[in-house]
C-alpha positions as CSV (number, residue, x, y, z in Angstrom):
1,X,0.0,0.0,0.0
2,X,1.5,3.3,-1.2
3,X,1.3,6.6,0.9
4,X,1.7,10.0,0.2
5,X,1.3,13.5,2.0
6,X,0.6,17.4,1.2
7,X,1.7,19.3,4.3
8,X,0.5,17.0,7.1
9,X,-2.8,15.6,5.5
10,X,-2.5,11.9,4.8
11,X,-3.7,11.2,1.0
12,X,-3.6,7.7,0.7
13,X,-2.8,5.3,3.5
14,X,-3.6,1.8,4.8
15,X,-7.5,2.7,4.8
16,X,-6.8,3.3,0.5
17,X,-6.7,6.6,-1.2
18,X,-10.4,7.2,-2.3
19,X,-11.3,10.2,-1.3
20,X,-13.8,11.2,1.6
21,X,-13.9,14.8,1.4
22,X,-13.2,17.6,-1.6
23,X,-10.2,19.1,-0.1
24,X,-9.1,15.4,0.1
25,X,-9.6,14.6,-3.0
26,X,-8.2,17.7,-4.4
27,X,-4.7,16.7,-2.6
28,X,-4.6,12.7,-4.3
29,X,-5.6,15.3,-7.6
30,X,-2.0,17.4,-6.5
31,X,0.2,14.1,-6.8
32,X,-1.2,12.7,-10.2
33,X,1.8,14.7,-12.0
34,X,4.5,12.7,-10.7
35,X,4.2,9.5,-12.3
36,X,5.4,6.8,-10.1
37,X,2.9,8.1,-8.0
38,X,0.3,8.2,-10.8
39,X,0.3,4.1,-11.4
40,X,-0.1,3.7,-7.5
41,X,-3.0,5.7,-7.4
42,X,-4.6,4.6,-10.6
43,X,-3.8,1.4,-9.3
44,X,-5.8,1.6,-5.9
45,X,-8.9,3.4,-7.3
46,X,-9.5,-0.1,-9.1
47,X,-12.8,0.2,-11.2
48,X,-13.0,4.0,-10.0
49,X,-10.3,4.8,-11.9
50,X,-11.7,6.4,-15.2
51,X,-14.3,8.6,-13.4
52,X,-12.0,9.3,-11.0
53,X,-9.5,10.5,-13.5
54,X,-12.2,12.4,-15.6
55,X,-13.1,14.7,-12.3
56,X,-9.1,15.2,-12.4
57,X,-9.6,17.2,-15.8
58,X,-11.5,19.7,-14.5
59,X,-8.4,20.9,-11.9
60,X,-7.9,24.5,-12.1
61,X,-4.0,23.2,-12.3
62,X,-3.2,22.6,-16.2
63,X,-0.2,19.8,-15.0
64,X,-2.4,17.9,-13.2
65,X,-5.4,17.8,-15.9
66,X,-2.5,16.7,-18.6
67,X,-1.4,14.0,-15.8
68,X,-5.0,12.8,-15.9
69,X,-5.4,12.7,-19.9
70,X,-1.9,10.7,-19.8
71,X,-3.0,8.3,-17.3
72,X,-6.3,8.2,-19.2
73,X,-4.4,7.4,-22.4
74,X,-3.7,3.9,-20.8
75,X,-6.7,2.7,-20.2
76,X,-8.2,0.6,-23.1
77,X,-11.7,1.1,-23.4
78,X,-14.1,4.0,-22.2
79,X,-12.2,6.8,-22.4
80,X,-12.3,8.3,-25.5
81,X,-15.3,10.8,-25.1
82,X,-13.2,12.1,-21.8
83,X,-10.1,12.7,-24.2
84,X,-12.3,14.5,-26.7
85,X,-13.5,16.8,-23.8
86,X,-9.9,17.1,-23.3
87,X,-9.2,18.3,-26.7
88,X,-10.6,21.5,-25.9
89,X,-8.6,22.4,-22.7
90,X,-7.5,25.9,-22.6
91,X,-4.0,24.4,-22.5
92,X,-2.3,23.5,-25.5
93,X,0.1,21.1,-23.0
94,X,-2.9,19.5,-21.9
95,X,-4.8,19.0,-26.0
96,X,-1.3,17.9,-26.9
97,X,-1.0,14.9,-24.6
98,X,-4.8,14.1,-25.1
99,X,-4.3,13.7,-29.1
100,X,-1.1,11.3,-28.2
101,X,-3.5,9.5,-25.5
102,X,-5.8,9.3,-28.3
103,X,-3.5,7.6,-30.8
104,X,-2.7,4.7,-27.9
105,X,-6.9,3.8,-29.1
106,X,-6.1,2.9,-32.4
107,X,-8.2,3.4,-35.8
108,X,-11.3,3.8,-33.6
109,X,-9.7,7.1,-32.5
110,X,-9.4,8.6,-36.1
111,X,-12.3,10.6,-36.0
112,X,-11.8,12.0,-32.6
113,X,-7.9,13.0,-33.3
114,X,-9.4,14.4,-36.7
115,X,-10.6,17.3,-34.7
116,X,-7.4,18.5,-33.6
117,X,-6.3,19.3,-37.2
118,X,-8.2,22.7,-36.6
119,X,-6.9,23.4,-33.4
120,X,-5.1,26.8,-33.3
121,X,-1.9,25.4,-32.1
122,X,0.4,24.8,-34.5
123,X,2.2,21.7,-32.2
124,X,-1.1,20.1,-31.4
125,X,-2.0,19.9,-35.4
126,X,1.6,18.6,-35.6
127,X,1.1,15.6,-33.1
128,X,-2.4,15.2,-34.6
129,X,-0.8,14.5,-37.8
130,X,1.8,12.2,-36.3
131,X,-0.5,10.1,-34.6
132,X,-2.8,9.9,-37.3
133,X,0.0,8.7,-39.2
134,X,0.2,5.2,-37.3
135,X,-3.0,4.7,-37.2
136,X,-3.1,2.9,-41.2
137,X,-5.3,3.3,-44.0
138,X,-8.6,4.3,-42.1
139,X,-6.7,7.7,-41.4
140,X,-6.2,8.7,-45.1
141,X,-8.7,11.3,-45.2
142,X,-8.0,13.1,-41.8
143,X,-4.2,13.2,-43.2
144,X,-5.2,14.5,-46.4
145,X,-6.8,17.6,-44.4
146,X,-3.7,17.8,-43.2
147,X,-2.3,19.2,-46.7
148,X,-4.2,22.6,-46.1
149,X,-2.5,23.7,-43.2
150,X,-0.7,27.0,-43.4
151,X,2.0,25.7,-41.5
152,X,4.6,24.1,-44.4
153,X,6.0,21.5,-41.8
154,X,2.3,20.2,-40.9
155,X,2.1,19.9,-45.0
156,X,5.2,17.9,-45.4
157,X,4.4,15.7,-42.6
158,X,0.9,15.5,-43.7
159,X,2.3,14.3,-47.2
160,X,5.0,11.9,-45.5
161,X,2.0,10.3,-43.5
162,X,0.5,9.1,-46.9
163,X,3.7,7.9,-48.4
164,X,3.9,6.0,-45.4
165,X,0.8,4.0,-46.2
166,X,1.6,2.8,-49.6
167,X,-0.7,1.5,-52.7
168,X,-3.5,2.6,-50.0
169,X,-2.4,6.6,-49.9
170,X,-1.8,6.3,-54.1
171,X,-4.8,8.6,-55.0
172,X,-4.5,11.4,-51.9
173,X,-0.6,11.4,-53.1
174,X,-1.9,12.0,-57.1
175,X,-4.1,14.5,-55.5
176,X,-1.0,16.2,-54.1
177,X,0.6,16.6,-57.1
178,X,-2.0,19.2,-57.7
179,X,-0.7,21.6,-53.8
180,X,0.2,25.0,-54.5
181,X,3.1,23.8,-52.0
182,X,5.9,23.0,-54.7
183,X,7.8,21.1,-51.9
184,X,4.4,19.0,-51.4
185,X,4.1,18.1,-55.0
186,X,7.9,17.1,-54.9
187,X,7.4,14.7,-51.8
188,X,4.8,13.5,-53.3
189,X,6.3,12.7,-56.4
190,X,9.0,10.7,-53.9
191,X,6.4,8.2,-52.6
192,X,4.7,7.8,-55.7
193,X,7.9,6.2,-57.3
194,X,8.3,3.8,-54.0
195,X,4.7,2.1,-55.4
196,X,6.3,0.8,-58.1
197,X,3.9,0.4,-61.5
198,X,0.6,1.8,-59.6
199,X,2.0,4.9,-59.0
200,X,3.4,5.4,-62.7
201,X,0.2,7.2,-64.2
202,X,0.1,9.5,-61.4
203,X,3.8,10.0,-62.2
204,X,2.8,10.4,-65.8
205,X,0.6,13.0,-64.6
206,X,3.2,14.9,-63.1
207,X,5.4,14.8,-65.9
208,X,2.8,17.7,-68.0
209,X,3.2,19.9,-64.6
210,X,4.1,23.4,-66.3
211,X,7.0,23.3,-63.5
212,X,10.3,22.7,-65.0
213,X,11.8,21.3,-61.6
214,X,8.6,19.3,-60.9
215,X,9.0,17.4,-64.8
216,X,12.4,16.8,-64.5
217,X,12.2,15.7,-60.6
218,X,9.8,13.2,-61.6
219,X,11.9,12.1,-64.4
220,X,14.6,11.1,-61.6
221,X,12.3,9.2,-59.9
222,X,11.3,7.5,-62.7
223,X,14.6,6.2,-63.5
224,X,14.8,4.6,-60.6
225,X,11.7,2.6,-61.2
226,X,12.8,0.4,-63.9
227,X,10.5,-1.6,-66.6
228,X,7.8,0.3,-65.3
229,X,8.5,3.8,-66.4
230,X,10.3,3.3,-69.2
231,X,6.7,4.8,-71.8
232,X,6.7,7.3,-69.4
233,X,10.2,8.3,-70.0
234,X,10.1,8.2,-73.3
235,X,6.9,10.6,-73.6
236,X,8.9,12.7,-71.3
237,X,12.1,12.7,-73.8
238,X,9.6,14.5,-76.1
239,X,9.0,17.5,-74.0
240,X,9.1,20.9,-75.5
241,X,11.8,21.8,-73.1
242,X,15.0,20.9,-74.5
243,X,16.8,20.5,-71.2
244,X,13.9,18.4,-69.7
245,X,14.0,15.7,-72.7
246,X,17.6,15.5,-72.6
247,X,17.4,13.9,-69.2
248,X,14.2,12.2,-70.1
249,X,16.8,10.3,-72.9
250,X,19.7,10.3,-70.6
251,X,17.7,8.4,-68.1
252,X,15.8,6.6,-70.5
253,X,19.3,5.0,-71.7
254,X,20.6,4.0,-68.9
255,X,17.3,2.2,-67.5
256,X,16.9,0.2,-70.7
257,X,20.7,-0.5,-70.5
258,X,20.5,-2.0,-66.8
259,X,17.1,-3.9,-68.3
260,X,19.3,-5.5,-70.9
261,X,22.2,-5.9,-68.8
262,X,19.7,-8.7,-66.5
């Protein structure tokens, strides 16, 4: 049996550490940051736990309200709808740990995490992001939202998240070509050529961009494709900028040449 102290008032003892009275239960509420003692608390309220926990996020203290989402976050059923309360703290510490609590829920969570790509906080619609990228395919569309954020790192990650999920994120990434963010369009063009033949008409796509640098970045990653891009390399040897269909041939030679050399 664990026991703890504020001052000289007894939180928990041998008698157990649910609380009789508000100011008692505001001190066991005063420990929940430290988390060592955290597990022994969560540990003695048993089946109380969650509700007990939940009362913890309205604390006037934002530490110990952030403490209660993150001991929240390891429970595994029945907590979301708390965590979504939590996602409109006043504290961008406290929406912060309840998106990563969110993420421990799985797919289930998508929609719920969802809503924190519109909170003002630039870090919390980072996380969001983040999290949403481990969460697999059922996440596509909340990432997608993610490639209309003002902030250009929320876009790149938001673009990375998709690359990450393979033939599933194929048509958000073709749909990316298409960003005003050049630097989105590029990344995109980078996990397109890591699907191998499915992402080629996308990549064919990409190759009639009115961008110089986006044509000839998407001949490179063409050439690293093999077999597969070799018709769309020799469309792009025919483009009406000299420059761009010299590398078009250049890389067009030395695919079919490691081809032949199999």
């Amino acid at each position: 049996m664990f026991s703890g102290c504020i001052g000289d008032h007894a939180v928990v003892s041998e008698k157990g550490v649910s609380p009789t009275t508000t100011v008692e239960a505001e001190q066991w509420m005063d420990l929940l940051p430290d988390p060592e003692l955290r597990g022994e608390i969560v540990t003695e309220f048993r089946s109380e736990a969650v509700p007990r926990l939940e009362t913890a996020l309205l604390h006037e203290a934002p530490e110990v309200r952030m403490a209660a989402v993150e001991a929240l976050g390891d429970f595994t059923s029945g907590v979301i709808p708390a965590l979504q309360e939590a996602l409109q703290d006043e504290d961008p510490d406290v929406r912060f740990a309840a998106v990563v609590a969110l993420g421990k829920r799985g797919p289930k969570a998508v929609p719920t995490i969802a809503e924190a790509l519109q909170d003002p906080d630039r870090d919390v619609r980072l996380v969001a992001v983040r999290t949403l990228s481990t969460l697999g395919p059922k996440a596509m569309g909340a990432i997608t939202e993610g490639l209309k954020d003002p902030d250009p790192e929320i876009r790149v990650s938001a673009v990375e998240a998709l690359g990450n999920l393979g033939s599933f994120g194929i048509s958000a990434l073709r749909k990316a070509l298409g960003n005003h963010d050049k630097q989105i369009q590029l990344r995109a063009i980078e996990f397109l050529g890591r699907t191998g033949s499915l992402g080629v008409p996308s990549l064919v796509t990409a190759l009639r961009d009115e961008d110089k640098e986006i044509r000839m970045s998407t001949i490179d990653v063409l050439g690293r494709m093999g077999t597969p891009a070799v018709s769309a390399l020799e469309e792009a040897s025919r483009d009406s900028d000299p420059q761009v269909a010299a590398r078009a041939t250049e890389v067009l030679r030395g695919t079919t040449a490691r081809e032949d050399a199999r």
